[in-house]
N, C-alpha and C positions, 0 to 999 in steps of 0.2 A: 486754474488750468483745466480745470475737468468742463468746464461749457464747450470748449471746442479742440477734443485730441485725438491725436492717433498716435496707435502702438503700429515705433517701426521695428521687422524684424531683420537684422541685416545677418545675409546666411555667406558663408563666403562657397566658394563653387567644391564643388566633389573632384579629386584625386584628377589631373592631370595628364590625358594619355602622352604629354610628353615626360611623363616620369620614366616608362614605362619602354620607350625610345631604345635600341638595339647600338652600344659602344659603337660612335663614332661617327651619328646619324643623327643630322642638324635637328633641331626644333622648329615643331609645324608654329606656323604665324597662328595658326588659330584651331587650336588639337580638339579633340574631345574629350570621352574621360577613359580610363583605365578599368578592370575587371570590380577593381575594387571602389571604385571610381564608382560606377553602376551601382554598387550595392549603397555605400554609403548617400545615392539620393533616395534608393528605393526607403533606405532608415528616415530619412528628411522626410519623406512625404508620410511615412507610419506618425511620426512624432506631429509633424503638422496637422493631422487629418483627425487627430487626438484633440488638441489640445486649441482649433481652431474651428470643433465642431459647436460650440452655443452662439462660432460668431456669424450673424444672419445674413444673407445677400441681401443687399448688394453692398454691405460691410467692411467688405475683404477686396483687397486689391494685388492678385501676383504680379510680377516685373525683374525683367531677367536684363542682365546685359547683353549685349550683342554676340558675343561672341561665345561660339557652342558649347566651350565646356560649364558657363553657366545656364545655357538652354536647355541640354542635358541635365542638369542637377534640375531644376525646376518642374520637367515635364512630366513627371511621375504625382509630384502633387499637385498637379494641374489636371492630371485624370481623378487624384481622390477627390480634390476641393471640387472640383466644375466651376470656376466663378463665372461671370457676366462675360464674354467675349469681351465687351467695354474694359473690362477688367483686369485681363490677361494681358499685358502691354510688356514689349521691348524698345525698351529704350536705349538710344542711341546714343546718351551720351553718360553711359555706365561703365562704358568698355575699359581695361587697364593701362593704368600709365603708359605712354609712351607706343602705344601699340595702332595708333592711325597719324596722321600729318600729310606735306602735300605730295609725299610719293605713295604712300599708301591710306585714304581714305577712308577703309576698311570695307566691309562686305555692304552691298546693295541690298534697297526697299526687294529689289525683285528676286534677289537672291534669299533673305530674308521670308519672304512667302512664298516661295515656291518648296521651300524645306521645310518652314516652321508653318504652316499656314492656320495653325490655332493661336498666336499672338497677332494681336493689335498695335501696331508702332506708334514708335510718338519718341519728340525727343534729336530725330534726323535730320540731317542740313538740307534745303532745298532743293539739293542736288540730289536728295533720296540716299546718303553715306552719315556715317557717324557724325554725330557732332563735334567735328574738331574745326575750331575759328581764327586756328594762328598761321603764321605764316612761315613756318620752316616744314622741313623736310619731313622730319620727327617730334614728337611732342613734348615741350618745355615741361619742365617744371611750374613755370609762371602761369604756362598756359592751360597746366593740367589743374591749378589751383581753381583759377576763372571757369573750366570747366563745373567743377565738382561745385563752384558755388552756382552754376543754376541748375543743377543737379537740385541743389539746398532749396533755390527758389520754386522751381515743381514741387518740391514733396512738401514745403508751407502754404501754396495753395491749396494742397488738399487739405491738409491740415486746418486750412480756415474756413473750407466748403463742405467738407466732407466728415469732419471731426464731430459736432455735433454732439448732443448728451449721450447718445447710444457709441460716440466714438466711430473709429475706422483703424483695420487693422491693415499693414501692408507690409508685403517678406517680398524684399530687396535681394533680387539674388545678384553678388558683383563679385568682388576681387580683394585681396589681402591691402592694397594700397590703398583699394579708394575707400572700403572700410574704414580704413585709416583716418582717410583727409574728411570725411564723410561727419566720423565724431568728433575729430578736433572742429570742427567748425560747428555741429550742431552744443558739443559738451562743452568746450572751451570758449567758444564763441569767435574763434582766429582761425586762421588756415595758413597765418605767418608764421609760424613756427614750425609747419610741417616737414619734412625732407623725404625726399626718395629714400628707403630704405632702412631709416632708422623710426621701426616702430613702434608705436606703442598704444595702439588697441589691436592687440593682436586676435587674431582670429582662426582658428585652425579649419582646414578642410570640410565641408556641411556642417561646420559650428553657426552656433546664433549667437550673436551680440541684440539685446531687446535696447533699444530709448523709447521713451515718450516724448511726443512733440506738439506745445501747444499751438493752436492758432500763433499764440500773443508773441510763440518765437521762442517760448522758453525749452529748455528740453531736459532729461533726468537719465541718468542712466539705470535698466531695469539689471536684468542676468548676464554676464558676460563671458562670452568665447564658453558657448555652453554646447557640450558634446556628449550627452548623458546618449541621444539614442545609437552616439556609435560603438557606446562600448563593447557590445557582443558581435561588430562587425571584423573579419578577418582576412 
């Protein structure tokens, strides 16, 4: 395994400003984060900027889901790290279950860079929107599975091209679900047995879950739902 690997870090997003939402005042389609929210990336990028300093560019690969409140979580260690603009990617099909289909798409390439215009896309449907490829309204189950497994097929091309002896390291910033489907398909090897909602690689707010992923396909689980840099956060 060690001729061609990478360490992935899967972070899941910092505090929700719709936690945070005033009794009786719907939830944004796509929030940012909360006070604490804020602090807990600035923890994520301290703990990153630590413990991801021997790893050399062009090394390191960040990548955030589409949707702000993990852009938000990521962009504080994207000032510490600096990686390759190449490097900095949003990917468009990281977004949370259920959250684009064919009424809502989800947010635009140009909406995208005109807010974030320090990530690189990749991952978008031709139409320049999330990758969603099914045909209902809102997003299946089924559908969400097919998704996340070329989610799986991206991150083993890197793995085959970019792992190498020196390795490639990449912090996955996404969501409590896809987390989820993310290791049952890299640990278990299936994504049949997954379900909306009943977890089990759980993941807490700016926590890491670490695998290792060979070229050959194989993967290992490293530290799990690991939240040492929030404990002083309040």
């Amino acid at each position: 395994m060690a001729d061609s690997m990478v360490r992935l870090l899967l972070v899941r997003h910092a505090q929700s400003a719709n936690k945070a939402r005033e009794p009786g005042c719907p939830a944004e389609a796509d929030p940012g984060l909360t006070e604490l929210g804020f602090r807990q990336a600035a923890a994520l990028a301290e703990r990153l900027q630590k413990e991801l300093r021997s790893v050399k560019l062009p090394h390191l690969t960040l990548v955030s889901s589409p949707m702000r409140r993990c852009i938000y979580t990521i962009q504080p260690a994207i000032q510490a790290l600096q990686p390759q603009a190449e490097h900095t990617l949003c990917h468009g099909g990281s977004y949370e279950f259920g959250c684009a289909g064919k009424v809502h798409p989800g947010s635009s390439l140009h909406e995208l860079l005109q807010e974030f215009p320090e990530f690189s896309p990749i991952g978008f449907s031709a139409d320049g929107f999330w990758d969603y490829q099914g045909c209902n309204d809102k997003e299946t189950e089924p559908e969400c599975r097919a998704r996340v497994m070329r989610l799986v097929t991206w991150l083993m091309a890197i793995a085959r091209t970019r792992g190498g002896p020196k390795g490639h390291t990449i912090v996955l910033v996404t969501h409590q679900t896809i987390n989820d489907l993310l290791c049952s398909i890299l640990l278990d090897g299936t994504a049949a047995v997954w379900k909306y909602g009943q977890v089990r690689y759980r993941l807490q707010n700016a926590g890491i879950t670490e695998v290792f992923v060979a070229g050959t396909g194989e993967a290992r689980l490293g530290v799990r739902n690991d939240g040492a840099h929030l404990l002083s956060i309040k």
